[in-house]
C-alpha positions as CSV (number, residue, x, y, z in Angstrom):
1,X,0.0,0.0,0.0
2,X,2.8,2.2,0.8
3,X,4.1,1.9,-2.8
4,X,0.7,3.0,-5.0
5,X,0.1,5.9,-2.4
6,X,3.6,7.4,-2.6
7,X,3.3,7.3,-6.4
8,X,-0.5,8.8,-6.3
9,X,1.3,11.5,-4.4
10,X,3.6,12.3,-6.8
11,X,2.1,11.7,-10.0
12,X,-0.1,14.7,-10.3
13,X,2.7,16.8,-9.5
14,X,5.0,15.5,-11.8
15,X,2.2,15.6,-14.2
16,X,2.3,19.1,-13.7
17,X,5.8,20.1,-14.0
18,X,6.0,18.2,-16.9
19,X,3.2,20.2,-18.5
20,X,4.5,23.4,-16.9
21,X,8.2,22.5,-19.3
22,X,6.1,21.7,-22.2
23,X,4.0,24.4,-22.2
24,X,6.8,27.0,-21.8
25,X,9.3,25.6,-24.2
26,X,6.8,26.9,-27.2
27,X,6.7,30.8,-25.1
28,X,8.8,33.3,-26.6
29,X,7.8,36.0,-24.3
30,X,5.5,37.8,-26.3
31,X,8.1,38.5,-29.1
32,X,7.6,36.9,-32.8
33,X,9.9,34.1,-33.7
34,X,13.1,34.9,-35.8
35,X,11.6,33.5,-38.9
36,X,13.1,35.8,-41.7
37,X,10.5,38.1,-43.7
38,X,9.4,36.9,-47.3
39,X,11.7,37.8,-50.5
40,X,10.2,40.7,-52.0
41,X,12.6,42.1,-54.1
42,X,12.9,45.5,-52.3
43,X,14.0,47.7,-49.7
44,X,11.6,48.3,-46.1
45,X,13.8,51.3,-45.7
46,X,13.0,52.7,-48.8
47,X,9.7,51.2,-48.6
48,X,8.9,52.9,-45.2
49,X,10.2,56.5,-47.3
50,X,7.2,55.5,-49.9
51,X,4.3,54.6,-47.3
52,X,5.1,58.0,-46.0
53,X,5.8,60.1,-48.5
54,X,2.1,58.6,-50.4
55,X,0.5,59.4,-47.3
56,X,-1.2,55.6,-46.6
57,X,-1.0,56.7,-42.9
58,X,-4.0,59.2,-43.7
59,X,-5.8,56.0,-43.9
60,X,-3.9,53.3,-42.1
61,X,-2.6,52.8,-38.9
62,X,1.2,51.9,-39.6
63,X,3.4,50.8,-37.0
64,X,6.8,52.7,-38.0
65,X,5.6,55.3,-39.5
66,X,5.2,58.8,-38.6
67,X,1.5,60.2,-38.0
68,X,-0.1,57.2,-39.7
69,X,-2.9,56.8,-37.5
70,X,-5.5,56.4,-40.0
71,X,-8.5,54.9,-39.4
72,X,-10.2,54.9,-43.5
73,X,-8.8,51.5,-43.9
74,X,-7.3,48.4,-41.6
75,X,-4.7,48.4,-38.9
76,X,-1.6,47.1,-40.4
77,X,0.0,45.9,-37.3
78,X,1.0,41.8,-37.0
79,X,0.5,42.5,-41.3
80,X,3.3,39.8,-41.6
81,X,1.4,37.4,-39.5
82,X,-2.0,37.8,-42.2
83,X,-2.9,34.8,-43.8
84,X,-5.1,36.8,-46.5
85,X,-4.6,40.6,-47.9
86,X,-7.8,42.3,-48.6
87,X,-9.5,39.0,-47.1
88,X,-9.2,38.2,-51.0
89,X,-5.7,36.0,-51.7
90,X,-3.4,34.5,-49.7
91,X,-0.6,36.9,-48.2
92,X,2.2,36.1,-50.2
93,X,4.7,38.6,-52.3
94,X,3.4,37.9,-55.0
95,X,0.1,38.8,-54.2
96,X,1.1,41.5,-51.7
97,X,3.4,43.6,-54.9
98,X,0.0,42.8,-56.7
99,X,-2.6,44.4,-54.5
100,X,-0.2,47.6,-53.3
101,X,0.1,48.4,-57.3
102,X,-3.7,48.1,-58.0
103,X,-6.1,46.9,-55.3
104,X,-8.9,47.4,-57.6
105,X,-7.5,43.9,-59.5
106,X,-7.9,42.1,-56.6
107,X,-10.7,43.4,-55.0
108,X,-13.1,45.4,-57.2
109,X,-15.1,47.6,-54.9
110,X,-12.0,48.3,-52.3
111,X,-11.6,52.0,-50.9
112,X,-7.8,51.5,-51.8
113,X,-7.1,53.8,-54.4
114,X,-4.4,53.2,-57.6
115,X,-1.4,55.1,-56.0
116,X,0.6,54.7,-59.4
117,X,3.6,52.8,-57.9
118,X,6.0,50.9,-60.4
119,X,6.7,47.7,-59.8
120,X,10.1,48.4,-57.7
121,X,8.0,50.7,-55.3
122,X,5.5,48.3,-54.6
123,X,8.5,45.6,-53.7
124,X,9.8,48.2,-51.7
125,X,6.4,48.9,-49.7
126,X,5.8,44.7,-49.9
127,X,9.8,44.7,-47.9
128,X,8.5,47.2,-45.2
129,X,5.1,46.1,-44.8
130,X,6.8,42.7,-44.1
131,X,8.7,43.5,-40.9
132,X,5.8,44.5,-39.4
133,X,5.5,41.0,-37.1
């Protein structure tokens, strides 16, 4: 008898240290995982320069970037962490260079206007809205 109580003792709290290590070895603290940021073929720096200087913070909120607080269209923070842009196709470069040079192709009756970026731009803007984990 001795034997099965000294090991119902003990169980439930090895039980829960084991859980307590398994649950913490996935924690990072709050921060994202160092998982590089998709190939886009440009610069965040010098995409950060265009998100300003076309003035998407009048309608977005952009982490990053000065006085973007706008609230016309969605929140772009976490944007790297989005399994769909526009809710219309997955988020993937590809896609992403697609929709910042003409939303209208991906989703018809978007607010988003046609800025008139080239195709570097929009790589550029892709890079920068990329880090934003």
């Amino acid at each position: 008898m001795l034997r099965s109580r000294s090991i119902s003792v003990f169980a439930p709290a090895a039980a829960l240290a084991i859980g307590a290590v398994t649950a913490l070895s996935g924690c990072t603290g709050g921060r994202a995982l160092d998982i590089p940021p998709p190939v886009t073929g440009g610069n965040a720096h010098r995409g950060a320069a265009l998100i300003e200087d076309y003035g998407c913070g009048h309608c977005h909120t952009i982490p990053g970037i000065p006085a973007a607080s706008g609230v016309v269209g969605p929140p772009l923070f976490f944007f790297s962490r989005r399994v769909y842009i526009a809710g219309e196709v997955p988020n993937t470069p590809e896609n992403l260079v697609r929709w910042v040079r003409n939303p209208p192709s991906i989703e018809p009756h978007t607010a988003m206007p046609v800025l008139g970026l080239n195709e570097q731009q929009a790589r550029d803007v892709a890079a920068y809205l990329y880090t934003l984990r």
